[in-house]
N, C-alpha and C positions, 0 to 999 in steps of 0.2 A: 533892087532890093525893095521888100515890099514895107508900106508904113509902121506895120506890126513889128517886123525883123528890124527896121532901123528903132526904133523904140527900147527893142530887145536890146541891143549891142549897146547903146549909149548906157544906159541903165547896167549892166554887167561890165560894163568897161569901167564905169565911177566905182561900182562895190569892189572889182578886182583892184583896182590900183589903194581903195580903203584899206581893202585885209594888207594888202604887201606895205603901206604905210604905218599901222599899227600893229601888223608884228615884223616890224622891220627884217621883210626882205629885201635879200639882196636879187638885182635883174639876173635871171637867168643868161646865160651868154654862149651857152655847150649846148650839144643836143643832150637831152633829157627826156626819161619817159614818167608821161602821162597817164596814168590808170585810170579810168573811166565809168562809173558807174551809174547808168541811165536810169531815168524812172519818167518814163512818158507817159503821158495819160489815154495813149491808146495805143497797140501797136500798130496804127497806119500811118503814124510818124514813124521816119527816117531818120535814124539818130544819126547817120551817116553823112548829112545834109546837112546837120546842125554845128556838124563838127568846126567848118570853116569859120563861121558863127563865132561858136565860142573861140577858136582862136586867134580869130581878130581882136576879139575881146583883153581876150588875155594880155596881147601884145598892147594895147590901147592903153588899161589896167596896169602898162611897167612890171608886170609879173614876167614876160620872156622880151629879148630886146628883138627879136624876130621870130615869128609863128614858126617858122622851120626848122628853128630847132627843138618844137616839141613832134616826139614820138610816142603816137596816141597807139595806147591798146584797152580796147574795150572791155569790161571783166564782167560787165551784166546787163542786162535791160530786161527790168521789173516793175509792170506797169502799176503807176500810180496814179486814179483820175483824181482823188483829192489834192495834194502838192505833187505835180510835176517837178522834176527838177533833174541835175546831173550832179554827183559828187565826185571830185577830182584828188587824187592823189599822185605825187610826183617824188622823185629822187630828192634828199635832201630836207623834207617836212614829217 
């Protein structure tokens, strides 16, 4: 993992476990689907590569108690060179 990507995960691992703190979730523990909504700032990113990424995060974050049991489906990718980012939507929010 490159210095960037561990940078990445630390950083999204602290704000996921934030949100699930202050709007007290509870850990996921079933498999659950993930809706995915990309905004990369180019398409020669691979959202598909970032996936593991963010859910390592996730699971780090205390939002799933294991990445396996999210079932990811992608619903867009809309490139945005000003704010990159991914918005997530899941069962249950």
């Amino acid at each position: 993992m490159n210095p960037e990507t561990r940078d990445w995960l630390e950083y999204a691992s602290w704000t996921a476990k934030a949100y699930a703190l202050h709007n007290n979730l509870k850990l996921i523990i079933n498999y659950t689907y993930f809706d995915l909504y990309w905004y990369p700032p180019s398409y020669r990113q691979d959202c598909h590569n970032c996936e593991k990424v963010l859910f390592d995060a996730l699971q780090r974050g205390k939002i799933v108690k294991n990445d396996r049991y999210i079932l990811n489906r992608t619903q867009s990718v809309i490139l945005d060179k000003e704010k990159p980012r991914v918005k997530i939507k899941w069962d249950g929010i």
